[in-house]
N, C-alpha and C positions, 0 to 999 in steps of 0.2 A: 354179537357173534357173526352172525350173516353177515356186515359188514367189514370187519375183520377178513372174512375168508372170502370177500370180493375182491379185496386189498389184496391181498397173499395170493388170488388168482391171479389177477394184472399183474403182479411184480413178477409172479414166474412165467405168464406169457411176453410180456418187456423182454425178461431176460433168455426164452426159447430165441424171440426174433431178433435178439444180437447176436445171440448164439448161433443161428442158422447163416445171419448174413458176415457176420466174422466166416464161416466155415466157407460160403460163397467165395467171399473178395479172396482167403487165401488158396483155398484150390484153382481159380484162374490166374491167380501169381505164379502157384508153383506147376503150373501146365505149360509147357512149352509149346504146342500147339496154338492155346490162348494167347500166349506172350506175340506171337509171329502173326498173327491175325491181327491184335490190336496192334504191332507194330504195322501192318500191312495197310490197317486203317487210317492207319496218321499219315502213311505217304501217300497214299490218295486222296486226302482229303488238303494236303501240304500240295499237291499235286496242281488239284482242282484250283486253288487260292491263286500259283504261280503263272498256269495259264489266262485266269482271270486276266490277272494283271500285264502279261505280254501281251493279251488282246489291245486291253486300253490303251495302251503304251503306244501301239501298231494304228487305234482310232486315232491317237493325238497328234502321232507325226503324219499320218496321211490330211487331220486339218490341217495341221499349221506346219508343214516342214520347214517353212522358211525361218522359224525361231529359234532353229537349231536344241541343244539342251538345256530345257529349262529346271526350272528346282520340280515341277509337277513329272517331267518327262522323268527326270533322274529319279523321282520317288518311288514313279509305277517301276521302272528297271531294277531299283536295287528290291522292291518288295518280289518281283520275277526270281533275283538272285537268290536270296532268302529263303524263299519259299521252295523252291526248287531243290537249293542245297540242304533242305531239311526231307524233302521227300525221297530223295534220293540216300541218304543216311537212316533213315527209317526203312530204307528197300533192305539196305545191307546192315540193321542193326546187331543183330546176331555177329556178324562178323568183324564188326566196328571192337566189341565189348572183347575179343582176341586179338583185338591188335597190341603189339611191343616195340617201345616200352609203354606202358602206359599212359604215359604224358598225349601219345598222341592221341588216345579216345577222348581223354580230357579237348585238347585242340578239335577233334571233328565235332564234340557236340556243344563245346563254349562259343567257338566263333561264329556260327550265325547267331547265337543273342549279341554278340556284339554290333551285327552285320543290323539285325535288328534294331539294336540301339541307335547307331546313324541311321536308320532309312525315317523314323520316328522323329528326331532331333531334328532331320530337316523340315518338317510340321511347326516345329517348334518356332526353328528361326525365319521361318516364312512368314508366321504371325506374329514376331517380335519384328519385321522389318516394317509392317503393315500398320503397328501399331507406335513406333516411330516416326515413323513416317507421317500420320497421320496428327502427331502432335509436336509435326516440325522439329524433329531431333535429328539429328545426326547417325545415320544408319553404316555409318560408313569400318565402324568396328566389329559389328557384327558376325561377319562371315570368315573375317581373322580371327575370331573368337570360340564360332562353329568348330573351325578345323582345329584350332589349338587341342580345345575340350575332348576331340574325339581322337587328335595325334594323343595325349594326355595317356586317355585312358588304353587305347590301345598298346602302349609300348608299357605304362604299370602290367597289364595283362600277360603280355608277351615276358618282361621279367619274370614274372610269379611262373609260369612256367617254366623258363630254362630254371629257376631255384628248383621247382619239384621235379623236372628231370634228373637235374643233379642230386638232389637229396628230397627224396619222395615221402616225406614225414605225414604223418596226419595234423600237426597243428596247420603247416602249410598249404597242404587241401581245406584247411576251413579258411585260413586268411583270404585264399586266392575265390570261395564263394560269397564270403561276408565283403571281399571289394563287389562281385558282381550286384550283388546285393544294392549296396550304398549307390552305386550306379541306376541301379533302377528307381532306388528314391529320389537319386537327382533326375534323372529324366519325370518321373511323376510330376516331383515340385514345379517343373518347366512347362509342365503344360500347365498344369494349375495357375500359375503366375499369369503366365504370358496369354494361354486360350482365355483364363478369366477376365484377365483384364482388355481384350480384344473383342469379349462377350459385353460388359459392363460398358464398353466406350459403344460399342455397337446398340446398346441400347436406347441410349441417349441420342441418338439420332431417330426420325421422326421412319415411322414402321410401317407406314401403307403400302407400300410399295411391297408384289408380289415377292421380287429380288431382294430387297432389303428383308422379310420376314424368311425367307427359305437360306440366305446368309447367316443369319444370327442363328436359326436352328442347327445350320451346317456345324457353325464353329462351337457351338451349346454342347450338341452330342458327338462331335468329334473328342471334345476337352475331357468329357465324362469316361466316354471308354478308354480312352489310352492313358489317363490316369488313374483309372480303376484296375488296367491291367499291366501295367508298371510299379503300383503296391503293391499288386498281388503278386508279382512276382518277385519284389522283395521282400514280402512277409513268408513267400515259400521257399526262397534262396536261403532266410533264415535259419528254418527248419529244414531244411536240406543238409546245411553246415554243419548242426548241430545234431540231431535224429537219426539213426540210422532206418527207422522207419518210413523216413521224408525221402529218403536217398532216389532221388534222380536217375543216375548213374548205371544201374543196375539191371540187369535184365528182370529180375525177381516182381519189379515194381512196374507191370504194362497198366495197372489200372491207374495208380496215379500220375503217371507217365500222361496216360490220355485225357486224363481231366484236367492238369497241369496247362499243356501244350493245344488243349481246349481253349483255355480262359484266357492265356498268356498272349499267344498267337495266332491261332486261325483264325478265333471267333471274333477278336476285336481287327483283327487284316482284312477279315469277309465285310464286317461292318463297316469299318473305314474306306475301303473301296467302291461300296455299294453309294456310301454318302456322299463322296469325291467323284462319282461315274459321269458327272455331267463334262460335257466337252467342251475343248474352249469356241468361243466364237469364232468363225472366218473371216480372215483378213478384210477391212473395207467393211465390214458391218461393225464394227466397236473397237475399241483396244481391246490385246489380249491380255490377261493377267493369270498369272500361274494359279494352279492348285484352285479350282471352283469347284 
């Protein structure tokens, strides 16, 4: 019996602190004060990420101006762009969620994932040039390949929109997040592929070398987070499509909104830059090579 009514005490304490924190997450959903605070919190912290990256941007051309733009200068820039055009749309989300017609709320908060998509991709094919290169292949495809992939997806995008302009159905809002989706999984697979296999050649070369061990860590844990957060954001784009729970979109959802755009983007932008912070060398002391 005592045991029993141990049992029956935990099951109704479990289900008080669901109870309690279910009542938490939706009274700060349905608080509009709360919603414009954690919106306030994501453009400042989208904020902080974009000036990061204009700094770097600003250290790399004052080392090296003479190399003009390289794929490292172009990354820190377009990660500037990105980040900025989200902090900035987080200022005015409130008034983003009243715009008409609604295609174009769709349009302010899709296209920096896309903006995203390329700034990431070029990670990609930096280290699919490097690891060509390095087993005498022909790289000379590559970057006709880069653009096609991203002219590709951007203009499927850009269609799916004028369709839902035109005819604003809900199966068409899932088709046009289950592409963003597939998108994301292709970005994961690429770095998986290409950072793994750039990890795996990297290892097979002999490691004493200070530079040689803080290289292979570089491209180790750069491969892990941007694939980890390019699943995750097609495992949440999933349920987004499908859930109205998941939905994105909405002013109602600031908490998953912030943990979302946690995992998906700041956290791994913060990390990625922090890993990437080192500068290239100055002219006359080595060759430069992008992205260190």
């Amino acid at each position: 019996m005592e045991i029993s009514s141990v049992g029956m005490d935990n099951s109704a304490v479990t289900a008080f602190l669901l109870t309690d924190a279910t009542t938490w997450w939706q009274e700060i959903n349905d608080s509009p004060l709360w919603q414009d605070r954690i919106f306030l919190i994501l453009a400042a912290l989208y904020g902080v990420v974009a000036i990061v990256a204009l700094i770097q941007l600003v250290r790399i051309q004052l080392r090296v101006p003479e190399y003009g733009w390289t794929t490292q200068k172009v990354f820190h820039f377009l990660n500037f762009l990105v980040n900025g055009a989200r902090a900035v749309v987080f200022v005015f989300r409130r008034d983003a969620q009243n715009l008409e017609p609604p295609i174009l709320r769709h349009i302010l908060l899709d296209m920096p994932s896309l903006a995203f998509f390329t700034t990431y991709a070029l990670l990609v094919l930096f280290w699919a040039e490097i690891y060509y290169q390095a087993r005498a292949v022909s790289t000379d495809g590559l970057r006709p390949t880069f653009f096609t992939v991203n002219a590709v997806v951007y203009v499927i995008q850009i269609v799916l929109w004028l369709i839902l302009w035109w005819n604003p159905v809900h199966v068409l809002a899932i088709l046009s997040k289950m592409f963003f989706a597939s998108v994301s999984l292709f970005a994961a697979l690429g770095f998986l592929i290409y950072g793994g296999r750039l990890f795996l050649m990297l290892q097979r070369f002999p490691v004493e070398s200070k530079g040689r061990r803080k290289k292979l860590q570089e491209v180790g844990y750069v491969t892990t987070i941007c694939f980890s957060c390019f699943l995750i954001r097609c495992i949440m784009m999933c349920f987004n499509a499908f859930d109205r729970a998941a939905d994105l979109d909405v002013l109602d959802h600031p908490v998953l909104n912030f943990i979302y755009y946690m995992l998906v983007e700041i956290l791994p932008s913060s990390l990625v830059l922090f890993i990437l912070r080192k500068l290239p060398p100055k002219r006359g002391i080595t060759q430069y090579h992008p992205i260190r």
